[in-house]
C-alpha positions in Angstrom: 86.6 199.9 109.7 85.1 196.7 107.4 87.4 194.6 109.3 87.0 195.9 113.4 85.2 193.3 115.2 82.8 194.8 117.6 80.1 193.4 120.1 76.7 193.7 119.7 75.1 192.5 122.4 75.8 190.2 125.6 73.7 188.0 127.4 73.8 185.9 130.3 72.0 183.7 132.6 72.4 183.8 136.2 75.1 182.3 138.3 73.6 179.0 140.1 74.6 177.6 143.1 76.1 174.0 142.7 73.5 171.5 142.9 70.9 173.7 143.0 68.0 175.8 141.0 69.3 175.1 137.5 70.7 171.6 138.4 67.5 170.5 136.4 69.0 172.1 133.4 72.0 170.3 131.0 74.8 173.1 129.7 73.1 173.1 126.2 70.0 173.9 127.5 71.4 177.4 129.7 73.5 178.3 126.3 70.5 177.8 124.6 68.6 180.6 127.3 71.9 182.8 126.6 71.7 183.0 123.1 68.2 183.7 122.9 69.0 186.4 125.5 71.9 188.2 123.3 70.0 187.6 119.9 66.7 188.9 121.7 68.9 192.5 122.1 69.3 193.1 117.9 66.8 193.6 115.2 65.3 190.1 114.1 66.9 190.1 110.9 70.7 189.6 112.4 71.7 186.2 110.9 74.5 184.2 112.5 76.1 182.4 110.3 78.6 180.8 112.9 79.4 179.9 116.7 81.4 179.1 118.7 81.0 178.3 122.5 83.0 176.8 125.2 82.2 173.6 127.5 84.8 171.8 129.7 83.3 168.9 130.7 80.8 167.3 128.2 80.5 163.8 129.4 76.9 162.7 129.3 75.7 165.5 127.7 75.5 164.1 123.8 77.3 165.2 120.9 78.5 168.3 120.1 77.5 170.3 123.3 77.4 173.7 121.3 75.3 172.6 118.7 72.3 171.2 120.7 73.1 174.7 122.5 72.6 176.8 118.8 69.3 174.3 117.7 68.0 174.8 120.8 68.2 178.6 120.5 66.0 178.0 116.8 69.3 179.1 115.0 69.4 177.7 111.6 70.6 173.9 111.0 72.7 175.8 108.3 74.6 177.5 111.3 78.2 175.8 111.6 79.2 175.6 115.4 82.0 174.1 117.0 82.4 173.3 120.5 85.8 174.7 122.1 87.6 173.3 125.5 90.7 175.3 126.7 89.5 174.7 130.3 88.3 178.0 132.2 89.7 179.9 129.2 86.9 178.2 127.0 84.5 180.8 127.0 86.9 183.4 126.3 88.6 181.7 123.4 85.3 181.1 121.9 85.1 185.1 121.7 88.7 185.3 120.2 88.0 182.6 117.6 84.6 184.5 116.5 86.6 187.3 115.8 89.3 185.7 114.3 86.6 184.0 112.0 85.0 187.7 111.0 88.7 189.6 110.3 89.6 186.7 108.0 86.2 186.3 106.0 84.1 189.4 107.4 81.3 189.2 104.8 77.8 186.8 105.3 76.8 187.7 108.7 77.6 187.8 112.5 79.2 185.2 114.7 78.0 183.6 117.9 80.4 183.1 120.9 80.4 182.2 124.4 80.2 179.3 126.7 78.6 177.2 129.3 78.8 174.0 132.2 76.2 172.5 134.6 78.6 171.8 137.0 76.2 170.3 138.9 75.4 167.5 135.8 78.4 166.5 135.7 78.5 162.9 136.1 80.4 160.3 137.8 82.9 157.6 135.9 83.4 154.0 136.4 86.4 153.4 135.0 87.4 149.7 133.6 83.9 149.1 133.6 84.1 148.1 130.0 86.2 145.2 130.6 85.0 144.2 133.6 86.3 144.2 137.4 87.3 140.9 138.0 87.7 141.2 141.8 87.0 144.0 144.6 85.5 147.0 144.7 84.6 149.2 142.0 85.6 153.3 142.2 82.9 156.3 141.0 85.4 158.6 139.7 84.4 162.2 140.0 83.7 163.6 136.2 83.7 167.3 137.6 87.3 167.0 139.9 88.9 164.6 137.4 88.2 166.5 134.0 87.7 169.7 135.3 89.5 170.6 138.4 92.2 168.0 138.6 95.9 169.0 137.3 97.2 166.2 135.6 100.4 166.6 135.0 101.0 166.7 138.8 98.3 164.2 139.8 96.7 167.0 142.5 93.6 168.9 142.8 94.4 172.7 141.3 93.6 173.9 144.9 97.5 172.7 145.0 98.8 174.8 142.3 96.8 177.9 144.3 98.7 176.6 147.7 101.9 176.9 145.6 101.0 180.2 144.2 100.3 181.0 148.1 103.5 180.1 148.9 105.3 181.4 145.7 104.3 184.7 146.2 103.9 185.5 150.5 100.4 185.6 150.4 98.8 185.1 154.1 95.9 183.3 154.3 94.0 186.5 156.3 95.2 188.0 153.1 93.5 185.5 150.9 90.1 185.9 153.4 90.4 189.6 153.0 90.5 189.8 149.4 87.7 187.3 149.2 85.9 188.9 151.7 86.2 192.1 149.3 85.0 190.7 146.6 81.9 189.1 148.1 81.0 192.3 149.2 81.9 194.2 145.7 79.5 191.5 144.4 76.7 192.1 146.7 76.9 195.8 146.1 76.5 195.2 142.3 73.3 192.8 142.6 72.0 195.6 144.4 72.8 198.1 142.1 71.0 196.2 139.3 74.6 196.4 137.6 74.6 193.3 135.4 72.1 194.4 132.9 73.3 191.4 130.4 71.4 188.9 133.0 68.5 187.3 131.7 65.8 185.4 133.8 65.6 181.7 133.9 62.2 180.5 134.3 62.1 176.3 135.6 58.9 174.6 135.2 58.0 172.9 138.7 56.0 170.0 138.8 53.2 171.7 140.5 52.4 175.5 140.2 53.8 178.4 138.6 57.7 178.5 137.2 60.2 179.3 139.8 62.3 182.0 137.8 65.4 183.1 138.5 66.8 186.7 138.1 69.8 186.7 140.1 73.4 184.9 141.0 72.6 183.0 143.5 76.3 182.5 145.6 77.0 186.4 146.9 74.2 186.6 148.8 74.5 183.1 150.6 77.6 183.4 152.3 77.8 184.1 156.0 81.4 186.3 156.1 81.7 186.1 159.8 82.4 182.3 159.3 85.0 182.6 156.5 88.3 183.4 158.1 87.5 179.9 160.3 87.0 177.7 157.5 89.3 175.2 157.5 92.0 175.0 154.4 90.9 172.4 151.8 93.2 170.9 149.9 96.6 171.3 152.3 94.6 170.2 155.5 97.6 170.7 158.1 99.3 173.7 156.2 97.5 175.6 153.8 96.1 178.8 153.0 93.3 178.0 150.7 89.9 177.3 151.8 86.5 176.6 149.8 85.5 180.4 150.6 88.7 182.0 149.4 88.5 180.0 145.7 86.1 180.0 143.4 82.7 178.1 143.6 81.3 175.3 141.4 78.4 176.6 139.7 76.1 176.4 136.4 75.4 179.0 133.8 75.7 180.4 130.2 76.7 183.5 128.5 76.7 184.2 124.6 77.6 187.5 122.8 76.6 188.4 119.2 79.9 189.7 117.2 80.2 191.4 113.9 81.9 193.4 111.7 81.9 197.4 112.8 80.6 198.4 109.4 77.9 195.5 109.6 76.7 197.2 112.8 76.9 200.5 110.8 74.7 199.1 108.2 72.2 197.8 110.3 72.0 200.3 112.2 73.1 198.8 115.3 74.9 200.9 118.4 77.5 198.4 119.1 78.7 197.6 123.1 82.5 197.6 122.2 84.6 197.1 120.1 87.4 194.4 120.3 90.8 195.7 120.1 93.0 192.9 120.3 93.5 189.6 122.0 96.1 186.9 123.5 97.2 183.8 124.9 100.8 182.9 127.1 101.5 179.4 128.6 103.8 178.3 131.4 104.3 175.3 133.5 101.0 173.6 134.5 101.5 174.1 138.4 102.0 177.8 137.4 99.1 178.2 135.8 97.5 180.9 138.4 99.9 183.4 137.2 100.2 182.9 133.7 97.5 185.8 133.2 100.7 188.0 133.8 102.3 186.5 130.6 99.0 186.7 128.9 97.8 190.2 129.8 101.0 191.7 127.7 100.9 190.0 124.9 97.1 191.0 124.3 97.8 194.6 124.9 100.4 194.3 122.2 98.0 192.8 119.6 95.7 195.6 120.8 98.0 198.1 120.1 97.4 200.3 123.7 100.1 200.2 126.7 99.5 199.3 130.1 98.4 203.0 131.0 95.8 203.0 129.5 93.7 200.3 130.1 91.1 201.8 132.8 89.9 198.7 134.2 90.7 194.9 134.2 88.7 191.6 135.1 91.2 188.7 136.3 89.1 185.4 136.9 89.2 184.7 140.4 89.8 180.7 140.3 91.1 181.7 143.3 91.4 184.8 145.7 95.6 184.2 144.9 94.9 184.3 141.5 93.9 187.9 141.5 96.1 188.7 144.2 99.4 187.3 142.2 98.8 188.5 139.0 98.0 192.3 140.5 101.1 192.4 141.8 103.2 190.8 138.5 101.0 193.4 136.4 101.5 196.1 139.1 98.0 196.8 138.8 95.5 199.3 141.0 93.5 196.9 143.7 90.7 199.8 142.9 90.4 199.3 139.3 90.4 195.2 139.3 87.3 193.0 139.7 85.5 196.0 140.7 81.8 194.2 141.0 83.3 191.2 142.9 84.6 188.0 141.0 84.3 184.7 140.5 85.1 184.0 144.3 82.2 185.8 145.0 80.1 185.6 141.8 80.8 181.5 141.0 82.8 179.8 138.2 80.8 177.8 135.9 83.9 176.2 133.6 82.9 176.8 130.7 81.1 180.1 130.9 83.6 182.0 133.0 86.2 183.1 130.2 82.6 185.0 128.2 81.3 185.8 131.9 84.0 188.1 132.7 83.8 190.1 129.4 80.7 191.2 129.8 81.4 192.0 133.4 84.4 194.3 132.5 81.8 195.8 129.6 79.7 196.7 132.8 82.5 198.0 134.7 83.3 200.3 131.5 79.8 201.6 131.1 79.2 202.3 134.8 82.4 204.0 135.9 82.1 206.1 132.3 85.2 204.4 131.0 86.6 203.2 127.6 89.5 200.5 127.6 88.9 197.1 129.9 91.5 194.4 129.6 89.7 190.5 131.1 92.3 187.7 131.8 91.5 183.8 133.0 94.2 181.4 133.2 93.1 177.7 132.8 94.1 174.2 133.7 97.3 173.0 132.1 99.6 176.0 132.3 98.0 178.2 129.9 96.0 181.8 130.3 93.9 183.9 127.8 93.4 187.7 127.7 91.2 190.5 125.6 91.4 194.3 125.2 88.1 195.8 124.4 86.8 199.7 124.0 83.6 200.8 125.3 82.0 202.7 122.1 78.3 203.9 123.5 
């Protein structure tokens, strides 16, 4: 038991539109809100005594993203914090380091994990600038397509590896609408039910008059579903399936969770959330990454020691409405028990936060539906995906 990694609390901040109510806000400063949220959920004398949390895109935010996020937060400067990128995956390999961290040395405290982008802070690049442009125009470069959307290795936006993964697999794009369709409305449902209890308010000082404070995600209530099976596709204008309602939103926010050793929590007297059974990573080509949660998905339920059977409920980041679609079918999965309070179609897809996002959704799913086993999965830029088993234990 010493050495069974369990989490303690969760915490989140709302989902925000791109561009809008926490555009005012850096990353470090919404990680900072998060882990004040999950450490506000424990007794005051929980020490962390390490973190880590995931950010995709930290240009112009300042050294050592995750850091400024921890000081922010009043954590210790003793605390040691590193700063992990595996693109969307970021968040969720935070979580799998932390506990990594507490089954090799599980004495002196618990670990922070989690991650964060402001999307919407991103900035834009002038490349050569340095040198100097000698002649012609000079080019803003995008910071949030080229570093955080862009796939490299085949010089196209990852809408492209999504119109492939269309193709690939026979999805139609009415398919595509309906499942995001679906989720929206799974996702509206939940913010009605008052479902997410990890959320925790953001309040932004205004110039004049009181804070405006925000409570909720912002994106599944905005959307006008009438309009979405006319959108036009956009990334394969002529052809294509995908459009900017059937993928995944740019967005801001931060989620943290507080992880420790099960006998810690024992000690303490702490009723832990869950407790983490085992985790995993899988790579493939880089234009297959939408479906490398199906090679990821095994491997952690292996490490975790459980079989397909009897995992109750899963959580498959929806980069894109194909994602989910694909990777149900390669898993052979239950539509009914996947993404069950909407996803990140419906819900947003801040970078860096995502991969932590979705494991406290699935610990939501697991508490409300009275269930026990949850498997999350989020592939990521560059061919790879990451996935975690967890129990529900209260």
């Amino acid at each position: 038991m010493s050495s069974n990694v369990v989490i303690a609390s969760i915490a989140r901040t709302p989902i925000a539109k791109f561009c809008g109510s926490f555009s005012g806000l850096s990353a470090p400063q919404l990680g900072s809100i998060a882990i004040k949220g999950a450490l506000s959920k424990l007794p005051s004398d929980v020490s962390i005594r390490e973190a880590y949390l995931g950010n995709v895109v930290s240009a112009g935010i300042g050294q050592a993203p995750a850091r400024q996020a921890v000081l922010g937060a009043d954590l210790p400067e003793s605390t040691v914090v590193t700063t992990v990128n595996k693109v969307c995956a970021s968040g969720m390999k935070s979580v799998m380091l932390a506990s990594q961290t507490l089954q090799c040395a599980p004495q002196g405290g618990a670990l922070l994990a989690g991650g964060m982008e402001s999307m919407s802070n991103i900035p834009h690049y002038l490349p050569n600038s340095r040198t100097g442009t000698t002649l012609g125009n000079a080019q803003l470069v995008d910071g949030c397509i080229h570093d955080g959307l862009w796939d490299c290795y085949n010089d196209q936006h990852m809408g492209m590896c999504a119109e492939k993964c269309a193709i690939d697999y026979d999805f139609t794009r009415e398919e595509q609408d309906a499942y995001a369709i679906k989720s929206y409305r799974r996702a509206q449902e939940a913010l009605k039910a008052k479902v997410f209890e990890e959320v925790v308010p953001v309040s932004i000082p205004q110039r004049r008059g009181d804070p405006i404070v925000v409570s909720e995600d912002e994106e599944p209530n905005s959307v006008n579903l009438d309009k979405l099976p006319s959108l036009t596709p956009a990334f394969d204008r002529k052809k294509g399936t995908v459009t900017a309602a059937n993928a995944s939103s740019l967005n801001d926010g931060a989620a943290a969770l507080v992880l420790m050793t099960e006998q810690d929590a024992i000690d303490m007297g702490i009723k832990p959330l869950a407790r983490i059974l085992g985790f995993g990573d899988a790579a493939r080509n880089p234009v297959d990454f939408t479906v490398a949660p199906s090679l990821a998905v095994p491997v952690a339920l292996k490490n975790a020691g459980v079989e397909m059977s009897d995992v109750d409920y899963h959580e498959i980041n929806e980069a894109f409405a194909v994602v989910a679609l694909a990777n149900m079918v390669l898993l052979d999965l239950d539509a009914s028990k996947v993404n069950v309070f909407g996803g990140a179609v419906a819900l947003g897809h801040p970078i860096g936060m995502s991969g932590a996002r979705i494991i406290g959704t699935l610990y939501d799913v697991l508490k409300q539906k009275n269930a026990s086993v949850g498997c999350a999965s989020i592939c990521n830029g560059g061919g790879g995906a990451s996935a975690i088993v967890i129990e529900r234990m209260n």
